[in-house]
N, CA, C and O atoms as a GROMACS GRO file, in nm:
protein
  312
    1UNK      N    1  -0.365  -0.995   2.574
    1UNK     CA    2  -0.223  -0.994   2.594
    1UNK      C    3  -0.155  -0.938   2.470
    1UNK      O    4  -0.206  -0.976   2.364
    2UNK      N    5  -0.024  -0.835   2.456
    2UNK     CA    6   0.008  -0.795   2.371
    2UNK      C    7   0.109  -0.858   2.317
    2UNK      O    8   0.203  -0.854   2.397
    3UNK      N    9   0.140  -0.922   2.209
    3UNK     CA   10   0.258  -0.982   2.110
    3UNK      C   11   0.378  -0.879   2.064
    3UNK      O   12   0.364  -0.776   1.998
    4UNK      N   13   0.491  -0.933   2.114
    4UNK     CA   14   0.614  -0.838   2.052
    4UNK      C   15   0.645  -0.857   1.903
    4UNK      O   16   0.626  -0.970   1.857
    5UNK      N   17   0.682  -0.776   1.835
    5UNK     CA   18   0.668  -0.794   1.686
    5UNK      C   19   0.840  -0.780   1.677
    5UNK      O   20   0.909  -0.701   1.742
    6UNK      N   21   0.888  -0.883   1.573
    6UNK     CA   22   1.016  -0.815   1.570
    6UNK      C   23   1.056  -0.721   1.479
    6UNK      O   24   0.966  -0.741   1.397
    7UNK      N   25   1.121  -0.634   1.430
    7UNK     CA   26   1.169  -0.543   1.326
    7UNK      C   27   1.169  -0.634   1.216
    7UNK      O   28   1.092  -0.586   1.134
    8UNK      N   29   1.219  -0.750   1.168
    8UNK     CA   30   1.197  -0.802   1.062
    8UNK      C   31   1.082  -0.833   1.002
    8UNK      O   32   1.053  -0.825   0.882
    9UNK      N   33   0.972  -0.896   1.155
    9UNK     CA   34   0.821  -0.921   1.097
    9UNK      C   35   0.732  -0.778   1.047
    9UNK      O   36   0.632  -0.779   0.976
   10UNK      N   37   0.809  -0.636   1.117
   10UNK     CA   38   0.742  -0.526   1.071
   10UNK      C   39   0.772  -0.499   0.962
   10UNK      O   40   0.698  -0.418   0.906
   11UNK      N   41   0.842  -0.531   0.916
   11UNK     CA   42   0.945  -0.446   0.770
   11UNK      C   43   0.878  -0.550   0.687
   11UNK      O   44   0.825  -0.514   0.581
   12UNK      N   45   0.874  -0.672   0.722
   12UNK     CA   46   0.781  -0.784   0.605
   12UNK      C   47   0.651  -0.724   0.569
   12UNK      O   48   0.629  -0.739   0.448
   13UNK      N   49   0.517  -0.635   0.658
   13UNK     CA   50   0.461  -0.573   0.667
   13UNK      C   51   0.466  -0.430   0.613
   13UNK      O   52   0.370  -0.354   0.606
   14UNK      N   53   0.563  -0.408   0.584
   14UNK     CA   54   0.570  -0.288   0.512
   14UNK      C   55   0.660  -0.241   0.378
   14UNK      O   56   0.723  -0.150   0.324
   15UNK      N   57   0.604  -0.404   0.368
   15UNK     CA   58   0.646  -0.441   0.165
   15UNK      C   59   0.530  -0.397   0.088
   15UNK      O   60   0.416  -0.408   0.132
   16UNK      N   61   0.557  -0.346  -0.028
   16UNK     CA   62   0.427  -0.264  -0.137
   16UNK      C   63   0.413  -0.392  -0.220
   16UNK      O   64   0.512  -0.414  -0.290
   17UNK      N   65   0.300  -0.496  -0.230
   17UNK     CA   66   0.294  -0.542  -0.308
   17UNK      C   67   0.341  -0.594  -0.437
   17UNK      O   68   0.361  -0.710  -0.474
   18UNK      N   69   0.355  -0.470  -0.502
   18UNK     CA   70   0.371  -0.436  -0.651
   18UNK      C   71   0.540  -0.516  -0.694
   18UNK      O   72   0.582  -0.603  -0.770
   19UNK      N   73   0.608  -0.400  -0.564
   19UNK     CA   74   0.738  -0.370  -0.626
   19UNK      C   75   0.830  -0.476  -0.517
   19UNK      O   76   0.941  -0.517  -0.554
   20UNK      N   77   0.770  -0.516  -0.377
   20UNK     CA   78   0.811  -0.584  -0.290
   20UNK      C   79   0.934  -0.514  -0.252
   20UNK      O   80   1.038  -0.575  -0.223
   21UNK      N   81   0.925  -0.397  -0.250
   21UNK     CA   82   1.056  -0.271  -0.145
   21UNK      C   83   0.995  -0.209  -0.054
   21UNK      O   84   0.885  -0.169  -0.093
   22UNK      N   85   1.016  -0.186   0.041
   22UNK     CA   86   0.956  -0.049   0.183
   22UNK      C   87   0.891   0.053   0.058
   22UNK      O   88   0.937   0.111  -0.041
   23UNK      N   89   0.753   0.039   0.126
   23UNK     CA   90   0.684   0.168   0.095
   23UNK      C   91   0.752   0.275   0.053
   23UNK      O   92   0.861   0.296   0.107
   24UNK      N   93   0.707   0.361  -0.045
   24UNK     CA   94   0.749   0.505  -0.106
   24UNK      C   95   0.650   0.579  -0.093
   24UNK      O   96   0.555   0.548  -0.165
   25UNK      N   97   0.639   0.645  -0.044
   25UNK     CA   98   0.559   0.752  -0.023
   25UNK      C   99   0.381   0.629  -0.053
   25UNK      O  100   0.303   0.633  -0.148
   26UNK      N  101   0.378   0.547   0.058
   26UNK     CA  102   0.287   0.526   0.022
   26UNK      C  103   0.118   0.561   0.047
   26UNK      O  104   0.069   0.643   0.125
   27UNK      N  105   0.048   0.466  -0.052
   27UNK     CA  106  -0.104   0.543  -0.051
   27UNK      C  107  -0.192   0.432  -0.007
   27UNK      O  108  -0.143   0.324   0.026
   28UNK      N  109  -0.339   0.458  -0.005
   28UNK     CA  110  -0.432   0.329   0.035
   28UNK      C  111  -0.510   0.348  -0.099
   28UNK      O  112  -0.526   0.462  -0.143
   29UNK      N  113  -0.541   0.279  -0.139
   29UNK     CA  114  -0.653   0.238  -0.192
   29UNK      C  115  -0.813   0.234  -0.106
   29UNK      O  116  -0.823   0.207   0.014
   30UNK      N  117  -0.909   0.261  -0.180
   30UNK     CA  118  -1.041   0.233  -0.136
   30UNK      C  119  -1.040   0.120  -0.051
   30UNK      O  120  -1.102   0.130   0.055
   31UNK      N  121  -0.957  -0.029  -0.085
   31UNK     CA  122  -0.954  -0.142  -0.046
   31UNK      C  123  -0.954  -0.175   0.070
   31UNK      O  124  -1.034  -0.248   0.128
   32UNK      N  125  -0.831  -0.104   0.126
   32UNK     CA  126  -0.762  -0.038   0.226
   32UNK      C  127  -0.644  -0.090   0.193
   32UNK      O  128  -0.557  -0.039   0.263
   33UNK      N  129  -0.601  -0.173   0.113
   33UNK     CA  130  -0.463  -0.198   0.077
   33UNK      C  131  -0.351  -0.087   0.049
   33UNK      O  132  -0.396   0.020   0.006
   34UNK      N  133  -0.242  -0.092   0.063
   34UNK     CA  134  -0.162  -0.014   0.085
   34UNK      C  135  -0.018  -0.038  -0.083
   34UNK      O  136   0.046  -0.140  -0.105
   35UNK      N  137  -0.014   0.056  -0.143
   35UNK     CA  138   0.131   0.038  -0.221
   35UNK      C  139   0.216   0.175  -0.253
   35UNK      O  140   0.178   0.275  -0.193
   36UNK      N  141   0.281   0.182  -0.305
   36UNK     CA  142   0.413   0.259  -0.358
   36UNK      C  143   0.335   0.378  -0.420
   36UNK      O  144   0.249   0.338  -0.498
   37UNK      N  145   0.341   0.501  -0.406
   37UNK     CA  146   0.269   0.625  -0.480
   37UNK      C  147   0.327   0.558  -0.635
   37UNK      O  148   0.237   0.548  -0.718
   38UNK      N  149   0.448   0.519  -0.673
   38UNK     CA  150   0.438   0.507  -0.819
   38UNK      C  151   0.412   0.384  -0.863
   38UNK      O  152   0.402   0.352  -0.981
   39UNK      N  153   0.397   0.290  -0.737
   39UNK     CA  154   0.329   0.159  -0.799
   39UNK      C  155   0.244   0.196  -0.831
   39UNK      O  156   0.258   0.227  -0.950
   40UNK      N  157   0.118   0.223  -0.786
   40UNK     CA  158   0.004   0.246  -0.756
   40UNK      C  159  -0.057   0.340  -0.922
   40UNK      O  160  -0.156   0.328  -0.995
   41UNK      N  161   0.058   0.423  -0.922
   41UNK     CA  162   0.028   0.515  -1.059
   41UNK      C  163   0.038   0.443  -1.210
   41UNK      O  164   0.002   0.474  -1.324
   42UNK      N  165   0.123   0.306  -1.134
   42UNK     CA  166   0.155   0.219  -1.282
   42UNK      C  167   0.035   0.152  -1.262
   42UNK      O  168  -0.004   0.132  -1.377
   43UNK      N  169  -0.054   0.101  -1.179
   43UNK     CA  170  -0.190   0.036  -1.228
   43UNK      C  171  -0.262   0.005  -1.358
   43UNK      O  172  -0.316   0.072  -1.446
   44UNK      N  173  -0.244  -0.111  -1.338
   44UNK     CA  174  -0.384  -0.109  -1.504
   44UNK      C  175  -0.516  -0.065  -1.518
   44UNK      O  176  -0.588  -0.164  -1.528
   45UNK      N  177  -0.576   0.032  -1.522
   45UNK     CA  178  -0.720   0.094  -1.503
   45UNK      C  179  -0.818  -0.054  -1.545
   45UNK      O  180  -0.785  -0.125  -1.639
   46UNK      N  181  -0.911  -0.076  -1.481
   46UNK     CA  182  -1.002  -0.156  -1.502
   46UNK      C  183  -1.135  -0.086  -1.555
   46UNK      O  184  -1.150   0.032  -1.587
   47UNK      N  185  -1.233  -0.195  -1.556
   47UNK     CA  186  -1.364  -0.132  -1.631
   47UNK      C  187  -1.426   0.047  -1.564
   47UNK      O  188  -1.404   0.071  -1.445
   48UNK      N  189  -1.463   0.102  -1.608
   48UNK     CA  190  -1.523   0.220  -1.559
   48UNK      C  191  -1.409   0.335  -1.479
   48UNK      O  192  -1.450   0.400  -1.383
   49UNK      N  193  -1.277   0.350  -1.524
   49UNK     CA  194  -1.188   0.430  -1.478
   49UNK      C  195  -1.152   0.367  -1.335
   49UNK      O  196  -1.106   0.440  -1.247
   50UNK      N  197  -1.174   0.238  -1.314
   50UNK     CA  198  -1.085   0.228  -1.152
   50UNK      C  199  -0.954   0.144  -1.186
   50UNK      O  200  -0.916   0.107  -1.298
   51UNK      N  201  -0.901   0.124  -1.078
   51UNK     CA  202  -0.772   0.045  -1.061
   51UNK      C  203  -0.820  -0.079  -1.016
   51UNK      O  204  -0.911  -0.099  -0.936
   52UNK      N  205  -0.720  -0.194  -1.099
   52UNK     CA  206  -0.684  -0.268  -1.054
   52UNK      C  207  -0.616  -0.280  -0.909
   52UNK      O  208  -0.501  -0.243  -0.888
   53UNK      N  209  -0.723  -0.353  -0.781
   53UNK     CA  210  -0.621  -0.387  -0.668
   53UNK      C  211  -0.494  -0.488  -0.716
   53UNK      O  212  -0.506  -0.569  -0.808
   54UNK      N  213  -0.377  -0.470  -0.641
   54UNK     CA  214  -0.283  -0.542  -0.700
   54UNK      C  215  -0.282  -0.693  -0.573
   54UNK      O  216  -0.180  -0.762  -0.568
   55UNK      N  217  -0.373  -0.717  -0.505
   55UNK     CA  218  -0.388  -0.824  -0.391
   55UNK      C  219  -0.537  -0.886  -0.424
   55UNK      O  220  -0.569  -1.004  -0.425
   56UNK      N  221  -0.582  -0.822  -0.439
   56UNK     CA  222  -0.726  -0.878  -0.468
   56UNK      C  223  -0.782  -0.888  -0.621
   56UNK      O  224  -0.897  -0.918  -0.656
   57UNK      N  225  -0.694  -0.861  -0.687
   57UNK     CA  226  -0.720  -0.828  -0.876
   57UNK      C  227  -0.863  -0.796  -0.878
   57UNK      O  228  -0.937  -0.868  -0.945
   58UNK      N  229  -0.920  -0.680  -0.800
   58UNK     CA  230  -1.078  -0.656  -0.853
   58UNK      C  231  -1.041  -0.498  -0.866
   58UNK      O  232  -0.927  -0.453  -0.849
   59UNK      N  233  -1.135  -0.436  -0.893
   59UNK     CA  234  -1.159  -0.284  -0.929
   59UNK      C  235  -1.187  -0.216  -0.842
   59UNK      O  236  -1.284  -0.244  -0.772
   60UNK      N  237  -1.100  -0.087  -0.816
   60UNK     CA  238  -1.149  -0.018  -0.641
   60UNK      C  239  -1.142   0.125  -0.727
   60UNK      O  240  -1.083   0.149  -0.833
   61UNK      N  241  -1.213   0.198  -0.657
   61UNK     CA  242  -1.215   0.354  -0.707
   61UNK      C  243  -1.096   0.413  -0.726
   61UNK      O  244  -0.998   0.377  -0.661
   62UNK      N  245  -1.091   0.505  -0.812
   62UNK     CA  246  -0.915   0.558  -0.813
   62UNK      C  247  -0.911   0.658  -0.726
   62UNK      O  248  -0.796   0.677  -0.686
   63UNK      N  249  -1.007   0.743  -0.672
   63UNK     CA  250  -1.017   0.843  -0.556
   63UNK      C  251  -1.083   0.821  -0.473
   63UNK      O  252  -1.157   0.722  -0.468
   64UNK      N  253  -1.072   0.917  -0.380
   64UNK     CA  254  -0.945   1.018  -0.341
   64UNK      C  255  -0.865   0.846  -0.322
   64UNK      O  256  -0.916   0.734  -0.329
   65UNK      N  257  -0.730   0.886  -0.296
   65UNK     CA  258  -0.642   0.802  -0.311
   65UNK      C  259  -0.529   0.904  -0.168
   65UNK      O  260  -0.451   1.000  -0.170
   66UNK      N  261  -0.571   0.831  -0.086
   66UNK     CA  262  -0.495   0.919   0.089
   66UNK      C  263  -0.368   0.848   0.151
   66UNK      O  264  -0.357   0.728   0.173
   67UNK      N  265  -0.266   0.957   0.178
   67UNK     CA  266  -0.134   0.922   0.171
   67UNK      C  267  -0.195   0.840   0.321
   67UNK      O  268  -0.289   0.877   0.392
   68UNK      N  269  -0.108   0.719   0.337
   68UNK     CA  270  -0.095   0.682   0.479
   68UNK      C  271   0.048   0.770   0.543
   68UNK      O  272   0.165   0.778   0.506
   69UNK      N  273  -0.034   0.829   0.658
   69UNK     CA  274   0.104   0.889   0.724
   69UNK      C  275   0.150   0.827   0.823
   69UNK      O  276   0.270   0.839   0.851
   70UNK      N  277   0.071   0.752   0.893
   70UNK     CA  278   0.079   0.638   1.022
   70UNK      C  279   0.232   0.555   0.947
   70UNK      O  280   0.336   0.546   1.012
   71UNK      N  281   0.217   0.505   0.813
   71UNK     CA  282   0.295   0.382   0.751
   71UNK      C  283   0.402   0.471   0.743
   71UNK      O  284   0.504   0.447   0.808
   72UNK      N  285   0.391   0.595   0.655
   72UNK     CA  286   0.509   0.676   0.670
   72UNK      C  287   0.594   0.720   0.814
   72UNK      O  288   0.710   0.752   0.836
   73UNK      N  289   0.512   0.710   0.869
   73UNK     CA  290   0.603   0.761   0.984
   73UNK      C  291   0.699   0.646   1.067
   73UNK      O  292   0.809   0.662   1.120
   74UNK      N  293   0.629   0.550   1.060
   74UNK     CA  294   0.670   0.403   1.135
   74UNK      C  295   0.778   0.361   1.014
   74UNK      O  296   0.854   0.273   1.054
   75UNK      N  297   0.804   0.403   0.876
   75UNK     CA  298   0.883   0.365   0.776
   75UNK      C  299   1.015   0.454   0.806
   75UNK      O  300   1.125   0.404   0.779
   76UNK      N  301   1.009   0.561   0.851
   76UNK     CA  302   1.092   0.681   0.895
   76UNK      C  303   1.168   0.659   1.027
   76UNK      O  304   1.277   0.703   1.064
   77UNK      N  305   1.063   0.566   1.096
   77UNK     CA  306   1.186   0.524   1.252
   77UNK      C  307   1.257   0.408   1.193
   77UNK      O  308   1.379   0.411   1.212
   78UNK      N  309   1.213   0.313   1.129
   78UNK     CA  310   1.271   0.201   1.082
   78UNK      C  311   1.402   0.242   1.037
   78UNK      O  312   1.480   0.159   0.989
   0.00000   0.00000   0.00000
């Protein structure tokens, strides 16, 4: 059975971690977590050149680093 979502519970969903505003041009992480292209660039590099996840505080690869366009686009009807 499918659940109606309301516009507020989507937009709660499409907070960046970091900065807690609607996505900016956002990216995924290896993680699959999702934040802000310039959150994401403010990261603290962890051991061996990766990033700090900002949800899971462990180390995820810094590449490739792939725009979500799905989030962008659903951020664009909003």
């Amino acid at each position: 059975m499918t659940q109606k979502v309301s516009i507020d519970m989507l937009e709660e969903q499409l907070l960046c971690p970091i900065c807690l505003e609607v996505f900016k041009e956002p990216l995924m992480l290896q993680c699959g977590h999702l934040s802000c292209q310039p959150c994401i660039l403010s990261l603290p590099r962890a051991l061996e050149g990766q990033l700090l996840c900002p949800v899971y505080c462990q180390g995820v690869a810094c590449s490739p680093l792939a725009p979500s366009i799905v989030v962008a686009c659903v951020i664009k009807v909003l």
